[in-house]
Gaussian input, Z-matrix of N, CA and C with variables (Angstrom, degrees):
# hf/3-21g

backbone

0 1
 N
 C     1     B1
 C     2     B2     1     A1
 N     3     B3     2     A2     1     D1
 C     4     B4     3     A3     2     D2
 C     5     B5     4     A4     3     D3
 N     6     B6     5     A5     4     D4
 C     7     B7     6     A6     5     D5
 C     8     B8     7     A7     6     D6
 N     9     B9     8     A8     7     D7
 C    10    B10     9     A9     8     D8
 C    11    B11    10    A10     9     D9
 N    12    B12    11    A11    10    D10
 C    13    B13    12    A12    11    D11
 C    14    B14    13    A13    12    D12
 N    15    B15    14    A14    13    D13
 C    16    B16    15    A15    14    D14
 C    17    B17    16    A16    15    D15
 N    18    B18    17    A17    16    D16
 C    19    B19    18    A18    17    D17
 C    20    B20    19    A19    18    D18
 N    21    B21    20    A20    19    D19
 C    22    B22    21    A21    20    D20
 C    23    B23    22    A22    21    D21
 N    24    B24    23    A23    22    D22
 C    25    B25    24    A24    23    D23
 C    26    B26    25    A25    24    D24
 N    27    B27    26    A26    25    D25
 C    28    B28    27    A27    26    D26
 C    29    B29    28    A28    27    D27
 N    30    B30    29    A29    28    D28
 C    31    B31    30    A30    29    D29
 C    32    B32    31    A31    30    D30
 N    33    B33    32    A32    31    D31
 C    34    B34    33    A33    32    D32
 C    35    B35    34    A34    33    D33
 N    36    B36    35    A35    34    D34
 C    37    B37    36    A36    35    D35
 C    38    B38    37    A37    36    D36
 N    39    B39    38    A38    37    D37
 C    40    B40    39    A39    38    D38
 C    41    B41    40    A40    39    D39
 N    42    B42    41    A41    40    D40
 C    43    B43    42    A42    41    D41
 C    44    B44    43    A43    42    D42
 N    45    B45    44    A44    43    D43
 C    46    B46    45    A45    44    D44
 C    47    B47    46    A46    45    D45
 N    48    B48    47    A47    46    D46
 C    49    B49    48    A48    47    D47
 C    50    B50    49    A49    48    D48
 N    51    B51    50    A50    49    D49
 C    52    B52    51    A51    50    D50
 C    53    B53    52    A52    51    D51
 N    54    B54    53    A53    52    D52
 C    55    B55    54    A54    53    D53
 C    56    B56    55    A55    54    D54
 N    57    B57    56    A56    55    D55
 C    58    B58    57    A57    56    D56
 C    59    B59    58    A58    57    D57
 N    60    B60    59    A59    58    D58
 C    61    B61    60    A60    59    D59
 C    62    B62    61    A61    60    D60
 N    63    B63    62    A62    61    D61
 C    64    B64    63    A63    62    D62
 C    65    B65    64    A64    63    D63
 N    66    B66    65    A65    64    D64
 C    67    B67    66    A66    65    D65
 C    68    B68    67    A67    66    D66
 N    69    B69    68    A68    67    D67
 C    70    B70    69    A69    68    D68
 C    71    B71    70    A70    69    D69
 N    72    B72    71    A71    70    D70
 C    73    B73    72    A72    71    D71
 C    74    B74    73    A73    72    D72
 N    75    B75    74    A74    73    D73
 C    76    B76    75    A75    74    D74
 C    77    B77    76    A76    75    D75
 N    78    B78    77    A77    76    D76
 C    79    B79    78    A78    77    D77
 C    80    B80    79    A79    78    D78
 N    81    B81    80    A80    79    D79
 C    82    B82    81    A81    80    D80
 C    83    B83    82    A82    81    D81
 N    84    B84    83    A83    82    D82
 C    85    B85    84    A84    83    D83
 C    86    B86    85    A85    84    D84
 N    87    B87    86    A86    85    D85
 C    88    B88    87    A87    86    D86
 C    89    B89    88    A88    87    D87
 N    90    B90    89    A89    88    D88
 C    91    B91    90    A90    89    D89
 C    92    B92    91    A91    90    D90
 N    93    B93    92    A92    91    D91
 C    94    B94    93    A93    92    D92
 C    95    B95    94    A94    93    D93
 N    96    B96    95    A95    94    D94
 C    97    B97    96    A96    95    D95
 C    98    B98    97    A97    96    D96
 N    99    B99    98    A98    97    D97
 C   100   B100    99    A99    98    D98
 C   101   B101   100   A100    99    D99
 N   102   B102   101   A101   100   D100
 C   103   B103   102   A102   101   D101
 C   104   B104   103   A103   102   D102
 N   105   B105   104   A104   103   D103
 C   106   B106   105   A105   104   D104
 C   107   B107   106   A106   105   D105
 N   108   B108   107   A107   106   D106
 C   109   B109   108   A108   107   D107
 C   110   B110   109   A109   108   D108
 N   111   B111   110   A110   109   D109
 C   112   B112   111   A111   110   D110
 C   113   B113   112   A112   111   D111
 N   114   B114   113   A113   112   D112
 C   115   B115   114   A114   113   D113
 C   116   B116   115   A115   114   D114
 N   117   B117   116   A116   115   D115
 C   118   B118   117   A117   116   D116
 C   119   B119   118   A118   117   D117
 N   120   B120   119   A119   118   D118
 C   121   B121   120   A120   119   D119
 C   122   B122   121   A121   120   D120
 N   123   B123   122   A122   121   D121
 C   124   B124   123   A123   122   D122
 C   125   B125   124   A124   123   D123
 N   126   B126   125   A125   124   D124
 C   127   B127   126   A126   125   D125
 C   128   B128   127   A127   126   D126
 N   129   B129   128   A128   127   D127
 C   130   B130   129   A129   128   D128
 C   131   B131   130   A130   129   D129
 N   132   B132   131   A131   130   D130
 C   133   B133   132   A132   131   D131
 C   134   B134   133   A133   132   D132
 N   135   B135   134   A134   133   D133
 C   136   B136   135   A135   134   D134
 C   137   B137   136   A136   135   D135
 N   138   B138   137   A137   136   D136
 C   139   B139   138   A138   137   D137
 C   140   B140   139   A139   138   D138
 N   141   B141   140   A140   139   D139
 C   142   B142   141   A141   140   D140
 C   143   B143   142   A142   141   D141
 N   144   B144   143   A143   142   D142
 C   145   B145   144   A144   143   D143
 C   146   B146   145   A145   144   D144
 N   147   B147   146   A146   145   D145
 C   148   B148   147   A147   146   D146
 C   149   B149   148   A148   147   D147
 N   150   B150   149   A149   148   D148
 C   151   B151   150   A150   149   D149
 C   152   B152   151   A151   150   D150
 N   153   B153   152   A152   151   D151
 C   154   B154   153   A153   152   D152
 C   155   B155   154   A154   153   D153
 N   156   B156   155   A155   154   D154
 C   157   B157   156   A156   155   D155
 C   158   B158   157   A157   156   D156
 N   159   B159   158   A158   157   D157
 C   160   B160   159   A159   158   D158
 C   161   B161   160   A160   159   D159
 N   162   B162   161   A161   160   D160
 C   163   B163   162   A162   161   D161
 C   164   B164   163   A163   162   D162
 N   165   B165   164   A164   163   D163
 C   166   B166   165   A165   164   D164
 C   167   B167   166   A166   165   D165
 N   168   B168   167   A167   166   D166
 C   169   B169   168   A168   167   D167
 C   170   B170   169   A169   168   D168
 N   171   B171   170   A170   169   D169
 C   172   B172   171   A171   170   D170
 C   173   B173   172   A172   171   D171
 N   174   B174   173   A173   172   D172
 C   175   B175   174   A174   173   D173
 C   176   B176   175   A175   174   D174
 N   177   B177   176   A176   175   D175
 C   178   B178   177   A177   176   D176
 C   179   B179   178   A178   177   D177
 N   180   B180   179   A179   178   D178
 C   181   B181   180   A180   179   D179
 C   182   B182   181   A181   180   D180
 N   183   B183   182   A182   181   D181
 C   184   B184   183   A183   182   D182
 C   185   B185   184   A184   183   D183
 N   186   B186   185   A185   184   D184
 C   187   B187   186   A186   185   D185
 C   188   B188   187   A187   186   D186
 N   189   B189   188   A188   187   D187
 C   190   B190   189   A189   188   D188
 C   191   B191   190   A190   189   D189
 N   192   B192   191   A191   190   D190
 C   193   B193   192   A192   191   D191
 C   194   B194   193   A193   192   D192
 N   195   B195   194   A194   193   D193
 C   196   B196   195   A195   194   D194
 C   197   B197   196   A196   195   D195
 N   198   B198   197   A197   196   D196
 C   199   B199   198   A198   197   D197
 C   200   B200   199   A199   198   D198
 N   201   B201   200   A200   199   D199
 C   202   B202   201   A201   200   D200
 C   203   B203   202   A202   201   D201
 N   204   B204   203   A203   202   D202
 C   205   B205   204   A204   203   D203
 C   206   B206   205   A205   204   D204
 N   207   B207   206   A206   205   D205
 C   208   B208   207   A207   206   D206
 C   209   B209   208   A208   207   D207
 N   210   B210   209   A209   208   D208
 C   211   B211   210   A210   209   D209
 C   212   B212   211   A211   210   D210
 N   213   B213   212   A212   211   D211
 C   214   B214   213   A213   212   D212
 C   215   B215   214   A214   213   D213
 N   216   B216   215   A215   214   D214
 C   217   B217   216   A216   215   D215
 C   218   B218   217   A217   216   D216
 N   219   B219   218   A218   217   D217
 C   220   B220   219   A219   218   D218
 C   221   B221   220   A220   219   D219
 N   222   B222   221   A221   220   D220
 C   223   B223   222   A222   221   D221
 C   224   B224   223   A223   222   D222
 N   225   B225   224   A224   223   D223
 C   226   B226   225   A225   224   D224
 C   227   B227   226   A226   225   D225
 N   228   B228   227   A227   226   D226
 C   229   B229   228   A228   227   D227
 C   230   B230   229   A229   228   D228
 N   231   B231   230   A230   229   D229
 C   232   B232   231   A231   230   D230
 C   233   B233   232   A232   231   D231
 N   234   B234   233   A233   232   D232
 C   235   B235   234   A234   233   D233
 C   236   B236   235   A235   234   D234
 N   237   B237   236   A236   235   D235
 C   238   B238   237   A237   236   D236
 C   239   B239   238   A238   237   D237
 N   240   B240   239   A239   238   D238
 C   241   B241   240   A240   239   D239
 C   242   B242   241   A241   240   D240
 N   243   B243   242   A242   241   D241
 C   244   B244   243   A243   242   D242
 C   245   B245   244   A244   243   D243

   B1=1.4438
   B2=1.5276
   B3=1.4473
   B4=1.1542
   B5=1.6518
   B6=1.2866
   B7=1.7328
   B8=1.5402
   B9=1.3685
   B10=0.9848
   B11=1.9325
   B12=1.5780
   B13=1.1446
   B14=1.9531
   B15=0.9948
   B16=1.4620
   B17=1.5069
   B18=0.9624
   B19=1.6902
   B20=1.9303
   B21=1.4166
   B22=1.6083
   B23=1.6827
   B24=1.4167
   B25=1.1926
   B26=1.8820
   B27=1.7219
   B28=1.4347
   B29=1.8579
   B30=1.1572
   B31=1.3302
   B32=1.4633
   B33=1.1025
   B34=1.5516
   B35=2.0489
   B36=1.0378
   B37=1.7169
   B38=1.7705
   B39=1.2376
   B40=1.8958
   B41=1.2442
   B42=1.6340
   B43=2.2276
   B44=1.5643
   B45=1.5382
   B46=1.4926
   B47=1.3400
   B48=1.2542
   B49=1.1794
   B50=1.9682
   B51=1.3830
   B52=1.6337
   B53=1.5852
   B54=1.4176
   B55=1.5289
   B56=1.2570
   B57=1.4151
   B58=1.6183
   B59=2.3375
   B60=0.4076
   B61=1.2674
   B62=1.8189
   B63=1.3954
   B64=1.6699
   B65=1.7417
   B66=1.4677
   B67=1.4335
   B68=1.8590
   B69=1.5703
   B70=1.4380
   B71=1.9581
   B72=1.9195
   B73=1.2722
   B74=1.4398
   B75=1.1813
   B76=1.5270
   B77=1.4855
   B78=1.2581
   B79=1.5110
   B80=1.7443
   B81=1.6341
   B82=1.1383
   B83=1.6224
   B84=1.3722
   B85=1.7114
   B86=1.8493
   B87=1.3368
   B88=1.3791
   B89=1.6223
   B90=1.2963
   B91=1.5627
   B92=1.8676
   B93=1.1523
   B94=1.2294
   B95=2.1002
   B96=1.2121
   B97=1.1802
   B98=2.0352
   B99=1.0539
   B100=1.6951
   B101=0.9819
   B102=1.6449
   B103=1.5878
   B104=1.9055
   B105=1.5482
   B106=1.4244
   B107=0.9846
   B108=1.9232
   B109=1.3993
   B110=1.6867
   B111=0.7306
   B112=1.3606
   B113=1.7494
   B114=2.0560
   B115=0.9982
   B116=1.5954
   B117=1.6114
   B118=1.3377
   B119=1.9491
   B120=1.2651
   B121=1.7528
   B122=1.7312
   B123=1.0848
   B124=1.7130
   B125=1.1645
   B126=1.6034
   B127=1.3401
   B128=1.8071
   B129=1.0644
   B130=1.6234
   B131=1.3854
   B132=1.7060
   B133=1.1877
   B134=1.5570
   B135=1.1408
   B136=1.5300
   B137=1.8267
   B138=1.1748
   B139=1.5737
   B140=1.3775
   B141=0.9550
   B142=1.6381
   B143=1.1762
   B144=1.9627
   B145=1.0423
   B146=1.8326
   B147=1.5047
   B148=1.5391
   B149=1.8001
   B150=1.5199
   B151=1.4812
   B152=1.0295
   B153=1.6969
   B154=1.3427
   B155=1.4723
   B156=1.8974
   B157=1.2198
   B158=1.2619
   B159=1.1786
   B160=1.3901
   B161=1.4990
   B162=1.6974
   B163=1.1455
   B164=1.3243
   B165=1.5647
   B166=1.7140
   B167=1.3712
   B168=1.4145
   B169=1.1860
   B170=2.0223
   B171=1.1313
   B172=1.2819
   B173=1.5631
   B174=0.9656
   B175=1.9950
   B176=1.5809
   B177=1.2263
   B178=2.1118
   B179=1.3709
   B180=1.2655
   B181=1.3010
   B182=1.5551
   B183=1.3703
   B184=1.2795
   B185=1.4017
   B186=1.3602
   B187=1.7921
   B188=1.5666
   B189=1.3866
   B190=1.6819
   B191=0.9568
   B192=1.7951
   B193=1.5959
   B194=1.4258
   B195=1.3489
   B196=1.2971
   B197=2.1808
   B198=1.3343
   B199=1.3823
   B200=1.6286
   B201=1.4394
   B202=1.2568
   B203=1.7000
   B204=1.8280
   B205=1.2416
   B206=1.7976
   B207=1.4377
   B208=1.6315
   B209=1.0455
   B210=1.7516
   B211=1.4240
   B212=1.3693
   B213=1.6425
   B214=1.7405
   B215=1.4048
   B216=1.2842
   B217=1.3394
   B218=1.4683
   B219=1.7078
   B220=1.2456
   B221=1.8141
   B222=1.4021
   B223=1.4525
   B224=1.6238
   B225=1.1968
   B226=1.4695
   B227=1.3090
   B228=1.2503
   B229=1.5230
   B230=1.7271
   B231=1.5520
   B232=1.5238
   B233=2.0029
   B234=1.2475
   B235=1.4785
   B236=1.5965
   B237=1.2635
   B238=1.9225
   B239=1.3102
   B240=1.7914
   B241=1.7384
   B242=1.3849
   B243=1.1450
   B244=1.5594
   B245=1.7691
   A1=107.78
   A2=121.38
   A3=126.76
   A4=123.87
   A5=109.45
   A6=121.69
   A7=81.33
   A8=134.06
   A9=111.94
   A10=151.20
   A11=112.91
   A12=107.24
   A13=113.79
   A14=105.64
   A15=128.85
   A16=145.28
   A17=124.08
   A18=116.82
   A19=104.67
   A20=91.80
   A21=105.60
   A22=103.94
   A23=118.25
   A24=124.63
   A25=119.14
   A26=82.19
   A27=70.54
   A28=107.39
   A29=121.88
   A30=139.90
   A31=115.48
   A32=112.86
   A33=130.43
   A34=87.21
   A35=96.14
   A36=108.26
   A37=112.49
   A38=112.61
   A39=109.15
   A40=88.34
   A41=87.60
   A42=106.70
   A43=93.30
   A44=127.06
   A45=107.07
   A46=91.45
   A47=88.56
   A48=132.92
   A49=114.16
   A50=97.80
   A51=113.50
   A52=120.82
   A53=95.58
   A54=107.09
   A55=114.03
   A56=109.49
   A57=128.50
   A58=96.54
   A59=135.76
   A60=145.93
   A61=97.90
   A62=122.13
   A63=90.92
   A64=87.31
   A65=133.33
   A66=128.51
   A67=100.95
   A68=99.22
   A69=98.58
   A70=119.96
   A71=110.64
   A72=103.64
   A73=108.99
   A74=119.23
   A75=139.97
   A76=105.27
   A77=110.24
   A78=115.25
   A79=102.74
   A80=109.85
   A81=124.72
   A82=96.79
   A83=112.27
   A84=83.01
   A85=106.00
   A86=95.68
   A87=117.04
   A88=113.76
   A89=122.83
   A90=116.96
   A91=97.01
   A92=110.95
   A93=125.84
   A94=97.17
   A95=105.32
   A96=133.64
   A97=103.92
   A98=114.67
   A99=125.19
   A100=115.72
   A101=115.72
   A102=110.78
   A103=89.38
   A104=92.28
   A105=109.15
   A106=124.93
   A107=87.06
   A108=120.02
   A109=97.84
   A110=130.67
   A111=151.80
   A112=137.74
   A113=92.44
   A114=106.60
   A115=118.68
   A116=114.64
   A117=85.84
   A118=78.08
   A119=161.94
   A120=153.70
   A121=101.81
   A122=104.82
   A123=104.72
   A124=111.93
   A125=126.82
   A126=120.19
   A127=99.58
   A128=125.61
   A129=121.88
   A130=103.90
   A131=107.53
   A132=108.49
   A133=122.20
   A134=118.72
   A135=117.60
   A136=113.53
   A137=89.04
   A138=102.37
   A139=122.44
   A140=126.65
   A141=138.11
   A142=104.31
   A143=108.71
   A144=143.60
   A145=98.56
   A146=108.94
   A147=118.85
   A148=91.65
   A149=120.69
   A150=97.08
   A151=123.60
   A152=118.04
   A153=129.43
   A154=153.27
   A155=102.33
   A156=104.27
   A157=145.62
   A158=144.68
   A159=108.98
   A160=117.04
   A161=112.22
   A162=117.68
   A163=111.33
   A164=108.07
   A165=109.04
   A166=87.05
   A167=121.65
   A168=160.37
   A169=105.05
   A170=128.44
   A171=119.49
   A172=119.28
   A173=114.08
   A174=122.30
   A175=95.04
   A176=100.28
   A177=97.99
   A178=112.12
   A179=118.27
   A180=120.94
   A181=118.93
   A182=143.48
   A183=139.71
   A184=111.15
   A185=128.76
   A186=135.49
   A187=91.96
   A188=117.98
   A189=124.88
   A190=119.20
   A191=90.81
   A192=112.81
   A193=107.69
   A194=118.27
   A195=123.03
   A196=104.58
   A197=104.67
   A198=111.24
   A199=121.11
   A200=94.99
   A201=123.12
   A202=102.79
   A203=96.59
   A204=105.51
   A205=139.34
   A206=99.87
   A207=106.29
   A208=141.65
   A209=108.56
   A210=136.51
   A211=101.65
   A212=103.01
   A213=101.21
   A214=105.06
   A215=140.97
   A216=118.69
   A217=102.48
   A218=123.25
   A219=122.73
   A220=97.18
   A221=116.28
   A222=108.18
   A223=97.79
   A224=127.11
   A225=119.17
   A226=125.25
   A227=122.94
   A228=126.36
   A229=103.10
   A230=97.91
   A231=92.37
   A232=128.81
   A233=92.28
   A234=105.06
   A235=111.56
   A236=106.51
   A237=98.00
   A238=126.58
   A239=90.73
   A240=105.71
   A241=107.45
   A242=121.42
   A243=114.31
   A244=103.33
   D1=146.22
   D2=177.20
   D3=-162.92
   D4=155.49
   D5=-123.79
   D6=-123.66
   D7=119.39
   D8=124.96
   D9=-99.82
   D10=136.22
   D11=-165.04
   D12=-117.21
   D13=175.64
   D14=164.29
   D15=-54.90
   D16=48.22
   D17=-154.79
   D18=-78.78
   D19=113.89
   D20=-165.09
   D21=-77.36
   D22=-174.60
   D23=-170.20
   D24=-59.57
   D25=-36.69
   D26=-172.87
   D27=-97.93
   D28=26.75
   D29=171.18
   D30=108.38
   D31=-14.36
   D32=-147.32
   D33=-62.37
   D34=163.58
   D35=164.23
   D36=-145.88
   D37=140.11
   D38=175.94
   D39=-95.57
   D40=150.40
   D41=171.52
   D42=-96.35
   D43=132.09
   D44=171.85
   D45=-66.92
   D46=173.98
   D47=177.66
   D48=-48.36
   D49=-52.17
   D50=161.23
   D51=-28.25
   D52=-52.98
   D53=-157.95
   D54=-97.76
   D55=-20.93
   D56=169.42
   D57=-69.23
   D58=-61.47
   D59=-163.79
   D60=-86.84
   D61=-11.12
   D62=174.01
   D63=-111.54
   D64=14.96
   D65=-178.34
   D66=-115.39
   D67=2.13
   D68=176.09
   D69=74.04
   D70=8.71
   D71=-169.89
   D72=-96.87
   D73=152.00
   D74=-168.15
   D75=-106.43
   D76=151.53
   D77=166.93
   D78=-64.47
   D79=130.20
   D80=168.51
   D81=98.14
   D82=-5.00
   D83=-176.98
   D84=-90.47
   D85=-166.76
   D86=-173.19
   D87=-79.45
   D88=142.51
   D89=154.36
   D90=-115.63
   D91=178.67
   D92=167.40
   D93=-134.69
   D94=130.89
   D95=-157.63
   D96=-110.76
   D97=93.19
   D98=169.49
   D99=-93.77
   D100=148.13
   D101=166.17
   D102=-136.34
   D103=136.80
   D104=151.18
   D105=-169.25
   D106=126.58
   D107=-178.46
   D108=77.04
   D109=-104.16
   D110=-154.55
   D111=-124.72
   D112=-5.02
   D113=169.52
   D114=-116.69
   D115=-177.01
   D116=-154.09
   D117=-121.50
   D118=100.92
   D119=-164.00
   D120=-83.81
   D121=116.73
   D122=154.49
   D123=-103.08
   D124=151.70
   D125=-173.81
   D126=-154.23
   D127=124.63
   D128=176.72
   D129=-73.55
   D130=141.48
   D131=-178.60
   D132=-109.80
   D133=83.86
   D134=-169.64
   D135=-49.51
   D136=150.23
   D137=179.56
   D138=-91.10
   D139=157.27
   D140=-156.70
   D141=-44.81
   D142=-58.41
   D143=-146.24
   D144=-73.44
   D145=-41.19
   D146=-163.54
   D147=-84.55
   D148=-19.15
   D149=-175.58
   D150=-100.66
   D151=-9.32
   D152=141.83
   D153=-73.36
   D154=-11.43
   D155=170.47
   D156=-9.79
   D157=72.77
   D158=-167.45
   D159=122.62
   D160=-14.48
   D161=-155.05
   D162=-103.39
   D163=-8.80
   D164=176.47
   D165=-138.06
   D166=160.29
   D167=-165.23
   D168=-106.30
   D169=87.64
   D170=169.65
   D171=-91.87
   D172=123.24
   D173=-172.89
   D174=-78.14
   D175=-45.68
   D176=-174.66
   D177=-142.38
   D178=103.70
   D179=-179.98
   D180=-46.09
   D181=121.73
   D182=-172.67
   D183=-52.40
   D184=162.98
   D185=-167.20
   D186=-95.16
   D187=-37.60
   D188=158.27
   D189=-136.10
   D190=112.89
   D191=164.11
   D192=-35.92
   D193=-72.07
   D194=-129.52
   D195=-68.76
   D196=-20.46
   D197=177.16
   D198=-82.13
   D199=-34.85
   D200=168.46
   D201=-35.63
   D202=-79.21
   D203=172.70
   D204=-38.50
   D205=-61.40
   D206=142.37
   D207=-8.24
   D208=-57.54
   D209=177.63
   D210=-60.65
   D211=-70.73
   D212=-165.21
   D213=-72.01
   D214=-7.09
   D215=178.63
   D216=-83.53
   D217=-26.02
   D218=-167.72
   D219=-68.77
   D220=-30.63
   D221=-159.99
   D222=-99.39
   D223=-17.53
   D224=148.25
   D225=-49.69
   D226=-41.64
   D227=-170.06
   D228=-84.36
   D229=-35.85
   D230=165.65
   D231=-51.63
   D232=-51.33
   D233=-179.17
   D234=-77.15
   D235=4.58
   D236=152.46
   D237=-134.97
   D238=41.53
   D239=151.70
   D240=84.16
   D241=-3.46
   D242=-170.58
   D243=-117.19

């Protein structure tokens, strides 16, 4: 399928509305922007948070996130040897 759009003065281009809603992007989110050769790739960039939803089970949310986090990345990096 393919869209054609507008590229305004100051480069900018709108996604209709169509294509915004079958790629799942929201006002304020991210694209990631490719070029090859001669073409130009947009791609939405989901967030950490949206691709894990759901994917672990927490019994008690920590009192701090942010050490919490720390922790498990420190004991991830532990358990692949490096």
């Amino acid at each position: 399928m393919s869209f054609v759009v507008i590229v305004d003065k100051k480069g900018r281009i709108l996604l209709p509305k169509k294509v915004r809603e079958m790629v799942g992007l929201d006002q304020g989110g991210y694209v990631r922007v490719k070029v090859e050769g001669e073409r130009v790739i947009i791609e939405p960039i989901r967030s950490i948070a949206e691709e894990y939803f759901g994917a672990y089970k927490v019994e008690k949310w920590p009192e701090d996130l942010d050490s919490f986090m720390v922790e498990a990345v420190r004991r991830w990096w532990a358990s692949r040897g490096t």
